[in-house]
KOLZA-709430 format. One record per residue: residue number from 0; x, y, z of N, C-alpha, C, O in turn. Coordinates in Angstrom, 3 decimals, decimal comma. Last residue first. Example, Ala and Ser with C-alpha at 12.3 -4.5 7.8 and 13.67 -1.06 7.14 Angstrom:
   nr    n.east   n.north      n.up   ca.east  ca.north     ca.up    c.east   c.north      c.up    o.east   o.north      o.up
    1    12,850    -2,250     7,080    13,670    -1,060     7,140    12,900     0,030     7,870    13,409     1,138     8,039
    0    13,190    -5,690     7,800    12,300    -4,500     7,800    13,200    -3,300     7,800    14,236    -3,319     8,465
//
This chain:
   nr    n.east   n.north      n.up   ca.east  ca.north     ca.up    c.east   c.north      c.up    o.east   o.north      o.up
  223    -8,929   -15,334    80,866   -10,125   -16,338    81,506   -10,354   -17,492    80,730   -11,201   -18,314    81,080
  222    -5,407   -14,406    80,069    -7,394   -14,425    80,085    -7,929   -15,625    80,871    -7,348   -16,602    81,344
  221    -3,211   -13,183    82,578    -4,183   -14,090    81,990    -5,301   -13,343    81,928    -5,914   -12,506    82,591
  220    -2,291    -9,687    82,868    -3,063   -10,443    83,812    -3,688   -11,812    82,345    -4,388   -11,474    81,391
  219     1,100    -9,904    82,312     0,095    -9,442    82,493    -0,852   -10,381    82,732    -0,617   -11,586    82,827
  218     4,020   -11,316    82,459     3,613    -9,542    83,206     2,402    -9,340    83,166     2,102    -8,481    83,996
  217     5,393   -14,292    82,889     4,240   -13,385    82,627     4,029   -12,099    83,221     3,881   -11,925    84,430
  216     8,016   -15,383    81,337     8,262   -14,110    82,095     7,073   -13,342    82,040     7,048   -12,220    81,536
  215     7,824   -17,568    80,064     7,474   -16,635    79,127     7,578   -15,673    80,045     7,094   -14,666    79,526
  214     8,629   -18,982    81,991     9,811   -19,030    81,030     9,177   -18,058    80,064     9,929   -17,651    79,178
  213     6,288   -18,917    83,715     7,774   -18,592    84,308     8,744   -18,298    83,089     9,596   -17,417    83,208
  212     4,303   -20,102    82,336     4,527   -18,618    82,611     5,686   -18,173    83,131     6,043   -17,008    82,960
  211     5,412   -22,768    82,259     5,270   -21,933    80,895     5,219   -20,735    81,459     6,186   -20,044    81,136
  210     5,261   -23,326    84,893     6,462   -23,826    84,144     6,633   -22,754    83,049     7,621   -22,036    82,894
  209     2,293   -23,589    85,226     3,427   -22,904    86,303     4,721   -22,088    85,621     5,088   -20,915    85,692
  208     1,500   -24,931    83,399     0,985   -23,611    83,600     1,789   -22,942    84,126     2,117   -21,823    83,732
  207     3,082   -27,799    83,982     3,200   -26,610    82,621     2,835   -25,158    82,768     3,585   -24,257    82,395
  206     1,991   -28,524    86,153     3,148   -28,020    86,513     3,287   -27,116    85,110     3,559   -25,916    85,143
  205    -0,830   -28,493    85,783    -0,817   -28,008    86,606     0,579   -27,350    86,460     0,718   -26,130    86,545
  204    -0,624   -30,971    83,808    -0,603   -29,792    83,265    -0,925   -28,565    84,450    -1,335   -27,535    83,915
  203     0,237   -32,982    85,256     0,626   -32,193    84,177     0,624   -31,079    83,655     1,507   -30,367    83,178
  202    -2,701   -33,177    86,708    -1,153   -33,184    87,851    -0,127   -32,266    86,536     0,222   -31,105    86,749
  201    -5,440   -32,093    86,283    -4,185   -32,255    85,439    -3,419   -32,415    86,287    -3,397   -31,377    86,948
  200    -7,364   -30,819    86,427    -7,806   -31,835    86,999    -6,332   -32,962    86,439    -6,302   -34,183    86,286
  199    -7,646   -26,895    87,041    -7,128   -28,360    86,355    -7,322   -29,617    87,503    -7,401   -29,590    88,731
  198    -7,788   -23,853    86,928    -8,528   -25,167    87,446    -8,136   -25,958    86,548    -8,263   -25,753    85,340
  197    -6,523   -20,299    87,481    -6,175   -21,425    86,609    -6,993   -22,876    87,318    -6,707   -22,948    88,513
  196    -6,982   -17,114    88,495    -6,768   -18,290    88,577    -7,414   -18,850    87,937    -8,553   -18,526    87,600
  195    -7,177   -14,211    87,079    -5,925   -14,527    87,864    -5,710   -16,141    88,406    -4,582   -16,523    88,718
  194    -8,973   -13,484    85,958    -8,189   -14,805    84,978    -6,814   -15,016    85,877    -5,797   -15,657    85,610
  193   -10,869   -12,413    87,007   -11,070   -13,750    87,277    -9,921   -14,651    86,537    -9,828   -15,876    86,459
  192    -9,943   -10,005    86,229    -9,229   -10,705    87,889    -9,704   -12,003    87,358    -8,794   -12,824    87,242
  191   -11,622    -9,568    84,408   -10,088    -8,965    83,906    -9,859    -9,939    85,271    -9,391   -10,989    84,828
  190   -14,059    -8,738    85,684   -13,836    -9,648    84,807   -12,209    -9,839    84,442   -12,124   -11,014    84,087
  189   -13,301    -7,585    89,150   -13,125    -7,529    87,572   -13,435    -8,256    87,055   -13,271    -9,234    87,785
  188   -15,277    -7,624    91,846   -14,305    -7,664    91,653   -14,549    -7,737    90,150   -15,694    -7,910    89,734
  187   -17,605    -6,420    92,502   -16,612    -6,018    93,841   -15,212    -7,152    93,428   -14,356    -7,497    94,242
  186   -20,119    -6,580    90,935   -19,085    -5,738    90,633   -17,890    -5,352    91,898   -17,437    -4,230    92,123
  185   -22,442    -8,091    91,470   -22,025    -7,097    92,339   -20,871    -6,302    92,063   -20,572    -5,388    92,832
  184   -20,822   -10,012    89,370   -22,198    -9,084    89,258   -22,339    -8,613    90,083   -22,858    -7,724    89,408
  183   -18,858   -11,460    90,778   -18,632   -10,601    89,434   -20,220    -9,640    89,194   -20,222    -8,483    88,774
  182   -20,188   -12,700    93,135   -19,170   -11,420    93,318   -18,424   -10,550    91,993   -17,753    -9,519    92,025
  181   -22,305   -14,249    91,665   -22,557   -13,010    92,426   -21,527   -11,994    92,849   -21,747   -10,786    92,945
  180   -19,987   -15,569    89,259   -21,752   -15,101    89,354   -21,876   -14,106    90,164   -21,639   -12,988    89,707
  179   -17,411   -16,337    90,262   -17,935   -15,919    88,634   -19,465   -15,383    88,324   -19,890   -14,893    87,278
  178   -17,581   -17,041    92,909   -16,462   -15,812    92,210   -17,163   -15,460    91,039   -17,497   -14,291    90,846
  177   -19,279   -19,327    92,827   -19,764   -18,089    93,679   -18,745   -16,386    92,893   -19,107   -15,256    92,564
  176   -17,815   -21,119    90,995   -19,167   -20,506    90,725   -19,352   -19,501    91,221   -19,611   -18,539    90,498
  175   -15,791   -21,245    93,410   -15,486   -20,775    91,306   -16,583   -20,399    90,585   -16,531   -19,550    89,695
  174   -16,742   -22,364    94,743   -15,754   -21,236    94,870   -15,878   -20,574    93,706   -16,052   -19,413    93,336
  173   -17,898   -24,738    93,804   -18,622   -23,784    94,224   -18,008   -22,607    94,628   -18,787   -21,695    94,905
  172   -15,232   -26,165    93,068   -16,245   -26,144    91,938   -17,441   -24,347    92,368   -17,664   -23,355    91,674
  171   -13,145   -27,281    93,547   -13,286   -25,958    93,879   -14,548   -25,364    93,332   -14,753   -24,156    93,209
  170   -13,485   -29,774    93,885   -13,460   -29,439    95,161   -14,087   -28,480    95,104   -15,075   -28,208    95,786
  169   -13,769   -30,294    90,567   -15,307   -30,402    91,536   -14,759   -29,824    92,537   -15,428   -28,795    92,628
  168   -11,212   -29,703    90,041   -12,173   -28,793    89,679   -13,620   -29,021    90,461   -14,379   -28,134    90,853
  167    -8,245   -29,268    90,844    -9,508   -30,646    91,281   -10,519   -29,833    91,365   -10,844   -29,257    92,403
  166    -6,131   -26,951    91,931    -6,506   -28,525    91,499    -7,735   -28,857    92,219    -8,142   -28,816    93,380
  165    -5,588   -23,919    90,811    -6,638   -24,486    91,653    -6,734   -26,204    91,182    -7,359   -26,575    90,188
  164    -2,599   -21,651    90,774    -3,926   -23,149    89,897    -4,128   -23,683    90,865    -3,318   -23,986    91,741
  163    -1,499   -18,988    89,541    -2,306   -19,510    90,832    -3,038   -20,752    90,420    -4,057   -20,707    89,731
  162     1,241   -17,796    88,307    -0,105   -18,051    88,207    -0,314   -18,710    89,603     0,506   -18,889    90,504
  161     2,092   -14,035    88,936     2,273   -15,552    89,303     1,108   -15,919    88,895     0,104   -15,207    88,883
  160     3,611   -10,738    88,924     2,474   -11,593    88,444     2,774   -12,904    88,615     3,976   -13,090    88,427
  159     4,931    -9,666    91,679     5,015    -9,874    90,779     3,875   -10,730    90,295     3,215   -11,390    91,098
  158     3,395    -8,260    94,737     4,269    -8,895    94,127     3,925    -9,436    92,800     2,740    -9,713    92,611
  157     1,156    -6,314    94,856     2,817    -6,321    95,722     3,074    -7,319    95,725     3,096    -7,762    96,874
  156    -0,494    -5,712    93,105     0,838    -5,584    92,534     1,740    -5,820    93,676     2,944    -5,586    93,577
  155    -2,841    -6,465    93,613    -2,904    -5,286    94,908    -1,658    -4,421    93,923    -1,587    -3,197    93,810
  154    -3,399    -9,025    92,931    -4,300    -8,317    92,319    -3,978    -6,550    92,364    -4,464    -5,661    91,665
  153    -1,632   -10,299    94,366    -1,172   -10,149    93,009    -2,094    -9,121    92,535    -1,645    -8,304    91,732
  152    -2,619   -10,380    96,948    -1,009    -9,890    97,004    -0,841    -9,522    95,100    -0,082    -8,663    94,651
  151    -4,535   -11,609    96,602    -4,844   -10,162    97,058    -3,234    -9,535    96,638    -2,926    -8,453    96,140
  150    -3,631   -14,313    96,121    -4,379   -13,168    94,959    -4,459   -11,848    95,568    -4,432   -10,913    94,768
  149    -2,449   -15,069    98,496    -1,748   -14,983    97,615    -2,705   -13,848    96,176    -2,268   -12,878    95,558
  148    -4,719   -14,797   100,219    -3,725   -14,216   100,228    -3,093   -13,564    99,116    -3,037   -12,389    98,755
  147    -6,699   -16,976    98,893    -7,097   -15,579    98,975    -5,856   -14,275    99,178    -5,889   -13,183    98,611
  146    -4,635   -18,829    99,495    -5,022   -18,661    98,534    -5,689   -16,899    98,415    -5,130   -15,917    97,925
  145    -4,450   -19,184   102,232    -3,218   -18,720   101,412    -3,579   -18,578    99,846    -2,709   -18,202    99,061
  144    -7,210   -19,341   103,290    -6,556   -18,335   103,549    -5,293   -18,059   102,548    -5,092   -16,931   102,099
  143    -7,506   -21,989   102,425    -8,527   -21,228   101,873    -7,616   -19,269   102,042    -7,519   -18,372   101,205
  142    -5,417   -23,651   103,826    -5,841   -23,610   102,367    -6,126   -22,272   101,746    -5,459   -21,616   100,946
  141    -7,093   -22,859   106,287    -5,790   -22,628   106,007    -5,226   -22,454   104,685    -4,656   -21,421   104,336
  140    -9,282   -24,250   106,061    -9,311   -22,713   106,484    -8,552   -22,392   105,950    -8,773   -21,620   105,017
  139    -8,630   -27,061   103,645    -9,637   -26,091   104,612    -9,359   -24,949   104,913    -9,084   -24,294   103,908
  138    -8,278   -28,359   100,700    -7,783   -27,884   101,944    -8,853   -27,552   102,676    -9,995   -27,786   102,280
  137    -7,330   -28,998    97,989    -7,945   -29,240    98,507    -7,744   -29,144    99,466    -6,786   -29,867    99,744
  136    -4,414   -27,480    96,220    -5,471   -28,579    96,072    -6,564   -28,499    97,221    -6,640   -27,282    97,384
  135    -2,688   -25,017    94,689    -3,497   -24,934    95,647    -4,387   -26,406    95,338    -5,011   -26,471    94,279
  134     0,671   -23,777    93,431    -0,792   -24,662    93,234    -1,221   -24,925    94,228    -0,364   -25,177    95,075
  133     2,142   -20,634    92,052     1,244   -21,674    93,350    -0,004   -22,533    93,039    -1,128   -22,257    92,620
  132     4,989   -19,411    91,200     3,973   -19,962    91,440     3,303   -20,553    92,511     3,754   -20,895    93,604
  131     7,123   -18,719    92,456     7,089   -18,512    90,858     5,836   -18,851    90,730     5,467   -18,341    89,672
  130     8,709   -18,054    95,127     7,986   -18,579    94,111     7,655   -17,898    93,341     7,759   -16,672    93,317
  129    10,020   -16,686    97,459    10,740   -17,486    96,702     9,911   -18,130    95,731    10,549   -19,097    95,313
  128     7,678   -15,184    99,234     9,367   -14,690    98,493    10,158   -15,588    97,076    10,668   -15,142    96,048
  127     5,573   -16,941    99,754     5,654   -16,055    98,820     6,751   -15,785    98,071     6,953   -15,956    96,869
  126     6,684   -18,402   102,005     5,745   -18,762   100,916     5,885   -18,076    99,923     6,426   -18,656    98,981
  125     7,797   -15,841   103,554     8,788   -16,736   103,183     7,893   -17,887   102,312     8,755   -18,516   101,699
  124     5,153   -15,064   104,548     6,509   -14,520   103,493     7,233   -15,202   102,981     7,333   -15,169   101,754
  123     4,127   -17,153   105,586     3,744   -17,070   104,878     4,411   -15,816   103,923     4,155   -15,700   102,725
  122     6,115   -17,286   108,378     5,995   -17,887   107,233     5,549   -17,616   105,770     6,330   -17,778   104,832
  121     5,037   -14,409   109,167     6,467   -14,861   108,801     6,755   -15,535   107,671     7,239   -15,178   106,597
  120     2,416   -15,266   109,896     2,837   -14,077   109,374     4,139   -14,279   108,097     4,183   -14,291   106,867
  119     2,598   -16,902   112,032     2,271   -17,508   110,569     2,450   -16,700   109,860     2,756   -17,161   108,761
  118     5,451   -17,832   114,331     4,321   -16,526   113,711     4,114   -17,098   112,048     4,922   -17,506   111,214
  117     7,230   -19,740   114,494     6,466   -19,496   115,172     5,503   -18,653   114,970     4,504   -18,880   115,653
  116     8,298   -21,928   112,030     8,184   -20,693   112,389     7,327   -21,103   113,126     6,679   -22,144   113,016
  115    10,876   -24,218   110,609     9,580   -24,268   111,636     9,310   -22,490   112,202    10,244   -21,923   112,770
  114    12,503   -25,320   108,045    12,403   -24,076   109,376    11,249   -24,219   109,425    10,527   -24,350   108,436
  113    14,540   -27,160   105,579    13,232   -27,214   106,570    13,346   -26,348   107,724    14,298   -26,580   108,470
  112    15,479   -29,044   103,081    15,609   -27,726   103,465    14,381   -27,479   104,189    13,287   -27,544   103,629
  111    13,891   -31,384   102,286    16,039   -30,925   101,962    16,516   -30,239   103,033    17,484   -30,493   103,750
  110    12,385   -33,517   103,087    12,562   -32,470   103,495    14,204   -32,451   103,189    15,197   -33,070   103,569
  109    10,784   -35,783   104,249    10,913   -35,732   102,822    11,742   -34,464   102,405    11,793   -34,343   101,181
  108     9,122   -36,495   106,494    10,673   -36,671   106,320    11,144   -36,703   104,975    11,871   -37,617   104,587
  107     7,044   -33,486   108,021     6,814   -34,752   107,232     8,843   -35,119   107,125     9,697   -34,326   107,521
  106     6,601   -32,005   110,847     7,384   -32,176   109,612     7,444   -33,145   108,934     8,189   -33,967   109,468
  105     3,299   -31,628   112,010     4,428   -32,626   112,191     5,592   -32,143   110,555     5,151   -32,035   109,410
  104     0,350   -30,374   113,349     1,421   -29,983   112,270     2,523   -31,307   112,873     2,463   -31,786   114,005
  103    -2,066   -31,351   115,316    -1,647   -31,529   113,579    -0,204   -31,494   112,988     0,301   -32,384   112,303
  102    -0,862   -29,128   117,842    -2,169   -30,393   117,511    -1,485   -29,864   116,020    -0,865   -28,870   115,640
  101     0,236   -26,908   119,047     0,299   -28,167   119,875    -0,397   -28,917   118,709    -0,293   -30,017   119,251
  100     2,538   -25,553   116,122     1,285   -25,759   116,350     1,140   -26,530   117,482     2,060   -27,340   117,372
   99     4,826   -24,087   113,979     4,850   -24,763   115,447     3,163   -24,468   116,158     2,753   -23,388   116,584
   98     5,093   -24,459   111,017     4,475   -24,090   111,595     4,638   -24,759   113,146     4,543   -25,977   113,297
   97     7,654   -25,438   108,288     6,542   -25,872   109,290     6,204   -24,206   110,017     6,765   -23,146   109,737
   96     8,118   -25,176   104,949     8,226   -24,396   106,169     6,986   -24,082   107,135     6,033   -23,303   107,119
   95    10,438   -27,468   103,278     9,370   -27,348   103,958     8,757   -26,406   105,155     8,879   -26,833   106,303
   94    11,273   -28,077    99,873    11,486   -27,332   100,727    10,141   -27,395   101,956     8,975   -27,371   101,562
   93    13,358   -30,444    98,015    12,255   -30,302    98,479    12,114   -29,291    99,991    12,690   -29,618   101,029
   92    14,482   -30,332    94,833    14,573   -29,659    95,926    13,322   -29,594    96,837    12,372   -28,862    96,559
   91    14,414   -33,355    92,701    14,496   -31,667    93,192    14,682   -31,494    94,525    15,006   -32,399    95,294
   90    14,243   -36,249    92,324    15,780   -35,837    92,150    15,698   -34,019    92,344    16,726   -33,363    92,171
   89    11,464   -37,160    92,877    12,202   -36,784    91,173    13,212   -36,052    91,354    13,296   -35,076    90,607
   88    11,106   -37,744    95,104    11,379   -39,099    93,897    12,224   -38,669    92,502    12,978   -39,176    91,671
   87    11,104   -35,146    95,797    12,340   -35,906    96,375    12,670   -37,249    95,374    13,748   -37,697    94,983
   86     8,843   -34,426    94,921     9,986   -33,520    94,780    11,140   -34,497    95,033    12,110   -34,464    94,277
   85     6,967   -36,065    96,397     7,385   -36,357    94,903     8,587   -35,345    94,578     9,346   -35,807    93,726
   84     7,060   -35,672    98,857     7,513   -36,919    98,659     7,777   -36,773    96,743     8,643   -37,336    96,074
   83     6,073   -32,952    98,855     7,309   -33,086    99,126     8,296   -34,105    98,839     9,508   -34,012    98,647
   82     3,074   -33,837    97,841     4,237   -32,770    97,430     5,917   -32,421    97,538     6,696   -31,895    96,743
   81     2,929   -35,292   100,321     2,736   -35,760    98,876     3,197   -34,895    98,073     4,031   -35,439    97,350
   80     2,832   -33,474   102,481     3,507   -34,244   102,307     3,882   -35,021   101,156     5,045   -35,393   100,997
   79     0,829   -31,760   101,826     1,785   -30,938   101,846     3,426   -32,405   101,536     4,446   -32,360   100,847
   78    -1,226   -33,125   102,364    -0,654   -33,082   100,898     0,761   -32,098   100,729     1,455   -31,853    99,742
   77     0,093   -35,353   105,006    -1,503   -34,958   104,169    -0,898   -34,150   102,914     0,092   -34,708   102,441
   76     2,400   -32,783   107,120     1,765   -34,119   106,645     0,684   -34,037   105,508     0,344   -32,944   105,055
   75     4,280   -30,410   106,459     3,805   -31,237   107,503     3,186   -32,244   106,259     3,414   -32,378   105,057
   74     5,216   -28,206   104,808     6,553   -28,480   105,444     5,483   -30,481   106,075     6,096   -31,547   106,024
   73     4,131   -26,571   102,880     4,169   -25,908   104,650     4,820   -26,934   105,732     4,966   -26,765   106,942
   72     6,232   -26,499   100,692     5,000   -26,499   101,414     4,955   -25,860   102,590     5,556   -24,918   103,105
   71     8,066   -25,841    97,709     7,817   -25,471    98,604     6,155   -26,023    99,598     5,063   -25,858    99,053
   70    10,339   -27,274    95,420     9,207   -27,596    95,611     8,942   -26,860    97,038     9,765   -27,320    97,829
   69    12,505   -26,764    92,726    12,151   -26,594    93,932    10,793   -26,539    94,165    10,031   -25,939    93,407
   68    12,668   -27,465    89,479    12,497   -26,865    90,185    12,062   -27,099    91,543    11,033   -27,775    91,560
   67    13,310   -29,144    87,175    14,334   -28,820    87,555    14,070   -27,336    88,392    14,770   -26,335    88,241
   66    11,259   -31,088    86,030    11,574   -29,747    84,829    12,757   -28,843    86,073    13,018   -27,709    85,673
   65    11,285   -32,283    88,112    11,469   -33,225    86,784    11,758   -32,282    85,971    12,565   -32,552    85,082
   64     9,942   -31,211    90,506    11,436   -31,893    90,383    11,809   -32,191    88,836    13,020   -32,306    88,648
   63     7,478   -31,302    88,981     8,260   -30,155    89,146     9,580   -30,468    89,222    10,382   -30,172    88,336
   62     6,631   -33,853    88,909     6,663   -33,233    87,636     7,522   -31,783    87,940     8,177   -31,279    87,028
   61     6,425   -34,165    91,987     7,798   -35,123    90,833     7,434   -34,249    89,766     8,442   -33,548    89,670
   60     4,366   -32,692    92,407     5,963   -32,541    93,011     6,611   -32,897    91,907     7,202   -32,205    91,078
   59     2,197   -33,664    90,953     2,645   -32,838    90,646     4,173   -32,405    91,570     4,974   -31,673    90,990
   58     2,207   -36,290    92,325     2,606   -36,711    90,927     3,070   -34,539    90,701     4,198   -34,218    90,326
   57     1,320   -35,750    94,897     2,879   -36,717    94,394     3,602   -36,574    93,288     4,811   -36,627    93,061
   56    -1,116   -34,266    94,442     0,523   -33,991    94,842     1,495   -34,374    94,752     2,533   -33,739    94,564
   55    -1,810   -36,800    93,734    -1,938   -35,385    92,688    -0,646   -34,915    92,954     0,413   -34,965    92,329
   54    -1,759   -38,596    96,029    -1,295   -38,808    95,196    -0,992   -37,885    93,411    -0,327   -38,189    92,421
   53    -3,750   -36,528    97,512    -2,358   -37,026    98,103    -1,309   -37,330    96,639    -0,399   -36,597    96,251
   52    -6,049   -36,826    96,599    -5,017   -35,470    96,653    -3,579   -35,860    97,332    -2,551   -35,197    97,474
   51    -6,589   -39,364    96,810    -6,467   -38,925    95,877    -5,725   -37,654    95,367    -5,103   -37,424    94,330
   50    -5,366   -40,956   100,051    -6,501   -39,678    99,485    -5,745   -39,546    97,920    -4,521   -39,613    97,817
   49    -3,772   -42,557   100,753    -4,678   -43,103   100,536    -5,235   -42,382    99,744    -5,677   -42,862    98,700
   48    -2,866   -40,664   103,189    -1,985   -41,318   101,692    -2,300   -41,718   101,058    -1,520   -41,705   100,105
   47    -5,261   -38,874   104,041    -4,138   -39,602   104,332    -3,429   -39,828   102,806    -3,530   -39,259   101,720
   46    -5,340   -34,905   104,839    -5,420   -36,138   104,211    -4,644   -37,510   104,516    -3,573   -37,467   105,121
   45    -4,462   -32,612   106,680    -5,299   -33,938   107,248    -5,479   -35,280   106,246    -5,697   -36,417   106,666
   44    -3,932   -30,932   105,457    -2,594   -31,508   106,552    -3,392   -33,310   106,495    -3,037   -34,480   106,355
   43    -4,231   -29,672   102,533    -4,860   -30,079   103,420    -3,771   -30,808   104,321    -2,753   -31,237   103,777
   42    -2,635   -27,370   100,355    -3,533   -28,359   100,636    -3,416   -28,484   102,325    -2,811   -27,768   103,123
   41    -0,093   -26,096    98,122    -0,909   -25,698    99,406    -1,874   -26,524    99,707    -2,435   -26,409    98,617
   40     3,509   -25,465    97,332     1,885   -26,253    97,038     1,273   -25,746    98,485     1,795   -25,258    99,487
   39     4,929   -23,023    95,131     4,914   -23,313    96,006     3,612   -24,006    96,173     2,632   -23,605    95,546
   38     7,674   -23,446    93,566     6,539   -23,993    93,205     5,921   -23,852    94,874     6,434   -24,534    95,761
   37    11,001   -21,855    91,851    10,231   -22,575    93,067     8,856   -22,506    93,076     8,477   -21,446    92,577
   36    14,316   -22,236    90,067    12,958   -21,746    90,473    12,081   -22,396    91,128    12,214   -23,620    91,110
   35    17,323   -21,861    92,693    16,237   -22,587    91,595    14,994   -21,856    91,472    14,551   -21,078    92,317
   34    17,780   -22,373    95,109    19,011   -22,134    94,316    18,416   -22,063    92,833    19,171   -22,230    91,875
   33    17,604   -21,986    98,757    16,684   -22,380    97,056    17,023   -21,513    95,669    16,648   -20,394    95,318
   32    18,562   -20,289   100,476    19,292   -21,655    99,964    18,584   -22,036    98,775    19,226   -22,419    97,796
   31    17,060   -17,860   100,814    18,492   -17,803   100,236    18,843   -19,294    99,829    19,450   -19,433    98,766
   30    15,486   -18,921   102,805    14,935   -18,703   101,200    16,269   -18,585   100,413    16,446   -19,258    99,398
   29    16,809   -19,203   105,159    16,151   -20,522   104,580    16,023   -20,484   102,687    16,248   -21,286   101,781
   28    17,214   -16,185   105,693    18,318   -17,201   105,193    17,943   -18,512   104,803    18,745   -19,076   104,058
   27    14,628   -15,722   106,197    15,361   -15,369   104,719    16,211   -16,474   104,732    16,095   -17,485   104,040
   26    14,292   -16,792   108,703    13,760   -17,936   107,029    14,224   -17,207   105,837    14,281   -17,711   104,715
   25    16,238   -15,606   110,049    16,307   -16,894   109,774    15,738   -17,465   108,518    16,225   -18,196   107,655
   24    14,929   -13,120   109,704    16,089   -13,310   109,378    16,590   -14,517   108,909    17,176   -14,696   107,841
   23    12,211   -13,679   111,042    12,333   -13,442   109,481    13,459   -13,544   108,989    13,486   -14,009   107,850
   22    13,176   -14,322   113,640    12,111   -14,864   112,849    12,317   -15,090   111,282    12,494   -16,086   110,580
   21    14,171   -12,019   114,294    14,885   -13,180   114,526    14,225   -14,037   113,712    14,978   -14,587   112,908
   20    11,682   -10,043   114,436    12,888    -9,993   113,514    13,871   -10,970   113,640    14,746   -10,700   112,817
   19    10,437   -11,431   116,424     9,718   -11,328   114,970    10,992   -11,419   113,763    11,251   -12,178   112,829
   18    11,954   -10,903   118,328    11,957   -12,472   117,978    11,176   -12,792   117,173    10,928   -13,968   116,909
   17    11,893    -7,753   118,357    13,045    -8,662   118,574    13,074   -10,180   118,262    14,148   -10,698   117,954
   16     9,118    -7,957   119,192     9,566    -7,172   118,507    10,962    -7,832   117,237    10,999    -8,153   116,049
   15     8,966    -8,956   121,455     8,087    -9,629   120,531     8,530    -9,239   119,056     8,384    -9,915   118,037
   14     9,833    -7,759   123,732    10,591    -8,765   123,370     9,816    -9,047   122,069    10,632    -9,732   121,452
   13     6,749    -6,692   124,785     8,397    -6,857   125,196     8,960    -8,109   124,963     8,797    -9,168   125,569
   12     4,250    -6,211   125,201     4,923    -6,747   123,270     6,180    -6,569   123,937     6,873    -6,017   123,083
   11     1,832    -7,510   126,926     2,624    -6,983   126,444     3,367    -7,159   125,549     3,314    -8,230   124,944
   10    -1,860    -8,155   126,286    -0,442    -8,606   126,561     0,331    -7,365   126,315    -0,119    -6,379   125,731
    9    -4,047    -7,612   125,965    -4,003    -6,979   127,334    -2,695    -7,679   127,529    -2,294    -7,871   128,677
    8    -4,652    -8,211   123,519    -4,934    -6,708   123,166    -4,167    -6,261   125,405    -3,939    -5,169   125,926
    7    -2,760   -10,350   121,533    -3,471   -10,223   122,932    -3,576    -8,848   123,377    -2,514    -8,281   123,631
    6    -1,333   -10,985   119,427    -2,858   -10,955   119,098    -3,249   -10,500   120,325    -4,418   -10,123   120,244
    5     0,840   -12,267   120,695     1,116   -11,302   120,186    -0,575   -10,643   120,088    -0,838    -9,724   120,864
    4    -0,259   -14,714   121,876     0,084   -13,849   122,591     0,354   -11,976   122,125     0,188   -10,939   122,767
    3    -0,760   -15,788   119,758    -1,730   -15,980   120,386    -1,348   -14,593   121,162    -2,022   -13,568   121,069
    2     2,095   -16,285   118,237     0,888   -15,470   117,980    -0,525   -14,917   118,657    -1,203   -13,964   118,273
    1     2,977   -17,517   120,210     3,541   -16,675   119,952     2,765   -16,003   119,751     2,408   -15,126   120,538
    0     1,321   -19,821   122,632     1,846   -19,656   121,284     2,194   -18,192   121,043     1,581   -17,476   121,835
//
């Protein structure tokens, strides 16, 4: 894998250079096609269809398609897919930007607009660039990583204020405790930060939060 290799303290970087920047060129030009404002979702690959987060996602896609915005994932199966499938029921833009993985990842077929990167790096710019937001459901590492991302990126200012909503308040339940008790009383982060993310048990009102800060053009940090 690309990355694997890149990461390799006894590899060489010839050529790596060169097919980073091939890389990014391309998914700009991916981001250039989303003509709209854009949502980007984040969850779990592994769910099935069956899963309750599956069907959140469904319902929050279509509510986005429905107020006349582009839907972004990571392109594959499990909720990323349920996100995509509802963008598409509701007549939006459904955007997907896979990951080339041997195991899990698959492009789901729900897909307007779809690039597969080789460096997660990459991708996860091209996550960022084009949104207005981000809802986050139930996930694992991966999940867990674009989330933390995405706040470091807002908390830091290198990029614009966005909300961040956390679906499905039991998942996140002990995240949200641990943030609000010991890492606010150790003082290693603000009272003022914790309002950087939003918990709903709302497919609805997940997309409003999104929706409303976008059209009120939010500059400053939510309260709690």
């Amino acid at each position: 894998m690309d990355d694997r290799r890149l990461l390799d303290a006894r590899a060489g970087t010839e050529g790596e250079i060169d097919r980073i920047e091939e890389e990014f060129t391309r998914g700009f030009a991916e981001v250039a096609r989303i003509d709209r404002p854009a949502v980007t979702v984040f969850g779990s690959a592994r769910v099935s269809a069956d899963d309750p987060a599956y069907a959140a996602a469904r319902a929050i896609g279509r509510g986005f398609a429905e107020r006349g915005w582009a839907v972004i994932t990571g392109g594959g199966p499990g909720v990323m897919e349920g996100a995509n499938r509802g963008a598409r029921e509701g007549g939006g833009l459904s955007v997907g930007f896979g990951i080339d993985l041997p195991h899990e990842q698959k492009n789901n077929p729900y897909l307007d607009i779809e690039y597969t990167f080789r460096h997660f790096y990459a991708r996860k710019v091209c996550f960022v660039k084009p949104a207005e937001g981000f809802v986050i459901l139930p996930g694992g590492f991966g999940t867990f990583d674009e989330l933390f991302e995405a706040l470091t990126l807002i908390q830091t200012t290198k990029v614009p204020m966005f909300p961040v909503v956390l679906f499905e308040s039991a998942y996140w339940a002990g995240l949200v405790d641990w943030v609000r008790g010991p890492v606010l009383a150790r003082g290693t982060i603000s009272a003022e930060e914790l309002g950087l993310v939003r918990v709903t048990d709302d497919p609805a009102e997940a997309v409003e939060i999104v929706v409303d800060c976008y059209e009120r053009q939010c500059a400053e940090l939510p309260s709690d």
